[in-house]
C-alpha positions in Angstrom: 0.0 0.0 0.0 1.1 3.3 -0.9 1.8 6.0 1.7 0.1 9.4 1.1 2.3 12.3 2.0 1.7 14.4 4.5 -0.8 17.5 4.0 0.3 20.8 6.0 -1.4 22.5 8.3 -4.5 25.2 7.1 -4.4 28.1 8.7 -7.3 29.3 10.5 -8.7 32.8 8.3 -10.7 35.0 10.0 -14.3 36.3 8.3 -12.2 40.5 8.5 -10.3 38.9 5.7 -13.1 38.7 3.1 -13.9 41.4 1.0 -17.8 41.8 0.7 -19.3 43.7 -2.4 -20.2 46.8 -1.7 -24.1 47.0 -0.5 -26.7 48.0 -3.6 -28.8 51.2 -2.4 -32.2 50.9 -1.4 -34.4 51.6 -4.0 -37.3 52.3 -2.1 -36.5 56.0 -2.3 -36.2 56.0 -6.5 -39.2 54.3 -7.0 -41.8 56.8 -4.9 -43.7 56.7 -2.0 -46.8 56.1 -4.5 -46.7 52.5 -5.0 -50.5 51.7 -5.6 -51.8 51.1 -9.0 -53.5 54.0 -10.8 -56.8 53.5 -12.0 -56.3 52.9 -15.4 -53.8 49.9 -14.4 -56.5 48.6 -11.9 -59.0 48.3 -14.3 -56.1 46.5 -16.8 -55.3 44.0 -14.0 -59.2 43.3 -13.5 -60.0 42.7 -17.2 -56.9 40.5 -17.0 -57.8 38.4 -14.1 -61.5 38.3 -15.8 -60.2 37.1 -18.8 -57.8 34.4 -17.4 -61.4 33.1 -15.1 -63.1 32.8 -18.5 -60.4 31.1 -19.7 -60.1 28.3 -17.1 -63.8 28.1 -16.9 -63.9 27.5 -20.8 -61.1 24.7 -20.4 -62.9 22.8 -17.5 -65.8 22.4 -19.4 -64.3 21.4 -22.5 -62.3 19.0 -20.3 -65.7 17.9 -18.5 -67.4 17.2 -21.8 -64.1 15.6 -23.7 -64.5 12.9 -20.4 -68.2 12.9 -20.6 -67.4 11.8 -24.6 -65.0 9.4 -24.1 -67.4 7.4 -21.1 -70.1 7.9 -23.6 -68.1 5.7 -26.6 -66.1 3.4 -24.9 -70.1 2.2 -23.1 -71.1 2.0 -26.9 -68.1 0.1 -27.7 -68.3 -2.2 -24.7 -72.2 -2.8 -25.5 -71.3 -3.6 -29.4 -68.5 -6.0 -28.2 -70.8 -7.9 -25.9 -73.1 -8.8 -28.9 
């Protein structure tokens, strides 16, 4: 069996060493102290949100009836099998 050499010591390194980055400013200040939406973004959102609950409703249902479908055939198939 081989013999692995000897590793030296670490030295122990203390965190006043590291350089950190320098901190980003806040940018609380830049942005304004108005940070609600405005009216006409509001109303954007709200069409939005209406839209995308239309949407999901109009998939459900097509999902609900593609299922509905299926179950309906595959009974026809299994009655025209059985005859």
């Amino acid at each position: 069996m081989l013999e692995l050499p000897g590793l030296p010591e670490l030295t122990p390194v203390s965190l006043t060493g590291l350089r950190l980055a320098p901190r980003l400013p806040l940018t609380q200040n830049l942005l304004g102290d108005n940070l609600s939406m405005s009216g006409s973004r509001e109303q954007e959102v709200l069409e939005y949100m209406a839209a995308m609950k239309n949407a999901f409703a109009q998939t459900k249902a097509m999902n609900n009836f593609n299922s509905k479908r299926a179950k309906a055939k595959d009974r026809a198939m299994q009655r025209a099998a059985e005859r």
